[in-house]
C-alpha positions as CSV (number, residue, x, y, z in Angstrom):
1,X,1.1,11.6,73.1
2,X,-1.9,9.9,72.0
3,X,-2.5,7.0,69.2
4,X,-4.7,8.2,66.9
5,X,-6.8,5.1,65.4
6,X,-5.6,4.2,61.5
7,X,-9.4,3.6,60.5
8,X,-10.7,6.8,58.6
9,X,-14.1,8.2,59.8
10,X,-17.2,7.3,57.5
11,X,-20.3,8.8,58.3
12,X,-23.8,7.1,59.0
13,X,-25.1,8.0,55.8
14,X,-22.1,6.4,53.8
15,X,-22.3,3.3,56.0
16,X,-25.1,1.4,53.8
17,X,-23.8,2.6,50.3
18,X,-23.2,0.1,47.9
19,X,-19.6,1.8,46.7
20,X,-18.7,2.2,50.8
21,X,-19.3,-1.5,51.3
22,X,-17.6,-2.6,47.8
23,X,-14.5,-0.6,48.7
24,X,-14.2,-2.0,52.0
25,X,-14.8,-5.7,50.5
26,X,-12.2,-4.6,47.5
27,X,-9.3,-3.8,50.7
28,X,-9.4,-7.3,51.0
29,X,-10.2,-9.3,48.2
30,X,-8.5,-7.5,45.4
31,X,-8.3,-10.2,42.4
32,X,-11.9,-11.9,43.4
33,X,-13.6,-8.4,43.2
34,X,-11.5,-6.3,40.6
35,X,-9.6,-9.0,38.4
36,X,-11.5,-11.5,37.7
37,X,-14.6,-9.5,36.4
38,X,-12.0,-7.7,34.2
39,X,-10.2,-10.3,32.7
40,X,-13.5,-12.4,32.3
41,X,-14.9,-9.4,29.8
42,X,-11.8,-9.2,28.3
43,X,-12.3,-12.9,27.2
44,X,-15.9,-12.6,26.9
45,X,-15.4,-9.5,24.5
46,X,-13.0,-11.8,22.4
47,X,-15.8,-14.3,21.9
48,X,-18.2,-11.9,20.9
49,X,-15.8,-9.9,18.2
50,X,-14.7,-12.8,17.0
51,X,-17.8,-13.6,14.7
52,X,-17.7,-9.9,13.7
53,X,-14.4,-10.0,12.5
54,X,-15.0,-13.4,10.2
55,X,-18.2,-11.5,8.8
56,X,-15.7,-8.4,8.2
57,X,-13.3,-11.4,6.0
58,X,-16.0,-13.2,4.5
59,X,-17.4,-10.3,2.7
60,X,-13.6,-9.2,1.6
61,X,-13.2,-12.4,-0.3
62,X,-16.7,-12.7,-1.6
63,X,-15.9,-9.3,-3.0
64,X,-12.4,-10.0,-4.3
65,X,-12.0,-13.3,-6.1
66,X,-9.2,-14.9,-8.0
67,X,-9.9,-14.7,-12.0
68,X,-8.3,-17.1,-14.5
69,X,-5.9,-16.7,-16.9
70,X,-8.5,-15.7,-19.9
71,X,-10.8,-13.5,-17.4
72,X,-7.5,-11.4,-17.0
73,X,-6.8,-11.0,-20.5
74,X,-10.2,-9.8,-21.2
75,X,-10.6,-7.7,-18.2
76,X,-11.6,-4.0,-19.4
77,X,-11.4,-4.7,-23.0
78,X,-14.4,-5.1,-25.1
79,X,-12.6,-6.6,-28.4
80,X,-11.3,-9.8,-29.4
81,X,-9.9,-12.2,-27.6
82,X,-6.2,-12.3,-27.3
83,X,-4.2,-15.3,-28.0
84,X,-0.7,-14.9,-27.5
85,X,1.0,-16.4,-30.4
86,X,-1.0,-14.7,-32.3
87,X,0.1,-11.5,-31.0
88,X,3.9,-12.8,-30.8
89,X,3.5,-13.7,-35.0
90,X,1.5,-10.2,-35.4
91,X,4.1,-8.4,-34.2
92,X,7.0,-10.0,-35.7
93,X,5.5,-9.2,-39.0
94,X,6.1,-5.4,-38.4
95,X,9.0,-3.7,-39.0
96,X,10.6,-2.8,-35.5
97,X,13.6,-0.6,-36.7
98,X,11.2,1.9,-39.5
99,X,9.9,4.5,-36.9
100,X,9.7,7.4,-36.6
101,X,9.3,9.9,-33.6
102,X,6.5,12.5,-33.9
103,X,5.9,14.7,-31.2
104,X,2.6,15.2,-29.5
105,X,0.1,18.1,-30.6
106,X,-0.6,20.6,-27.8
107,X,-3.1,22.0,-26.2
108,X,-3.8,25.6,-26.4
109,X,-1.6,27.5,-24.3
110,X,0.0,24.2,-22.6
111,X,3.5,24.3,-22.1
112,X,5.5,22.3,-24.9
113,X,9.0,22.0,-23.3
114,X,10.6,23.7,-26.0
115,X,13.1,26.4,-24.6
């Protein structure tokens, strides 16, 4: 029986293609030609994203700041400034335990949770 040779056949016209002659040099230099170039864009890419990602941060915090103690008292109220022993004296002065419960008026044809 006869040997047949283990090269595969390439033709003449795929013997002066760029991807022929890469995939030959890729059979044996596999890192030099294949992992390098990959893992060099992968750092490459972190450099580059990097700066993106700090813009992405910076406008974040210069969008949400920290607000002081007053600022939050005052936030979405248009009236007077609150002081809190003021309020603690203001509200001792009422009468906690004189209430009385009155029920909501309802809509027109709203449900009222009476059975």
């Amino acid at each position: 029986m006869a040997v047949f040779p283990n090269k595969k056949f390439r033709g003449a016209a795929d013997a002066n293609n760029f991807a022929t002659k890469y995939r030959a040099l890729m059979a044996k230099h596999p890192f030099l030609l294949f992992g390098l170039p990959f893992m060099s864009v992968i750092v490459a890419g972190s450099f580059v994203l990097t700066p993106a990602t700090a813009v992405r941060y910076e406008k974040h915090d210069r969008r949400v700041r920290q607000m002081t103690r007053e600022e939050e008292l005052g936030v979405g109220k248009a009236g007077r400034r609150v002081n809190m022993k003021d309020e603690y004296y203001r509200l001792a002065a009422k009468d906690l335990d004189d209430w009385e419960q009155k029920r909501v008026k309802r809509l027109p044809g709203e449900n009222d949770g009476i059975l």
